[in-house]
N, C-alpha and C positions, 0 to 999 in steps of 0.2 A: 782522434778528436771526434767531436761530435760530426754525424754524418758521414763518418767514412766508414766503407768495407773490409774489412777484416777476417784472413785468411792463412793458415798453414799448408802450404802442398810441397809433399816429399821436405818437409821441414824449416822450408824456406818463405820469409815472412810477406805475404801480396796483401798490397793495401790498393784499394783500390782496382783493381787486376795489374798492378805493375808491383815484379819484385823489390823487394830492399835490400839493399846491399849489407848486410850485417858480417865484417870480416872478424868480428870480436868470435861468431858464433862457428865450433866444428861441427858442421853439417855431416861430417861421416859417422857421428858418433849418432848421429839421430833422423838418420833413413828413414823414410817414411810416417813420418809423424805426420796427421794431417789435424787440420779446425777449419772450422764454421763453410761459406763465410758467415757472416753476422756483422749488423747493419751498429753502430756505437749511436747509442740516441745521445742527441743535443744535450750538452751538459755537464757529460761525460769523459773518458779518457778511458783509454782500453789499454791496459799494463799487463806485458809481456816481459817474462823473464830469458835468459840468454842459455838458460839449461830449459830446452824444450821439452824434455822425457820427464823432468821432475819438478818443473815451479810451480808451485800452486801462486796463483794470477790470474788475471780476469778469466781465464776457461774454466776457471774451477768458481769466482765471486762472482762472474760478472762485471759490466764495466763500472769504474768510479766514480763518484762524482764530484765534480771537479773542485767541487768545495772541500770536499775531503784529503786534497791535496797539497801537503805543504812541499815545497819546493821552487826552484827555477828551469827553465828550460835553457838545455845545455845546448841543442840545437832541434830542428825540425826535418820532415820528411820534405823533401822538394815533389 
């Protein structure tokens, strides 16, 4: 969301400087992957794919804006 920090280190997703729990995601398969960080301006949404070696998703567009988002929110980052 807008104003938050956004980051890959060793392929593990930190928003904020705290990680996320992603158990959807095999982290062995994508060692050392790193991004940003990078600041999501106001407005925005920063989408991230769960294959981190090959989504093309905000590190390849940039973040969204959120008007360009159809959907619901299934849940949020705590």
């Amino acid at each position: 969301m807008g104003g938050d920090r956004v980051a890959l280190e060793y392929a593990v997703l930190v928003v904020n400087g705290r990680p996320v729990s992603e158990p959807y995601v095999d982290h062995s398969r994508i060692d050392g992957t790193y991004f940003g960080p990078v600041t999501v301006p106001a407005g925005h949404v920063f989408v991230l794919g769960d294959n981190r070696f090959g989504s093309i998703d905000s590190r390849v567009y940039g973040p969204v804006p959120l008007d360009a988002v159809t959907g619901r929110v299934l849940g949020v980052l705590d």
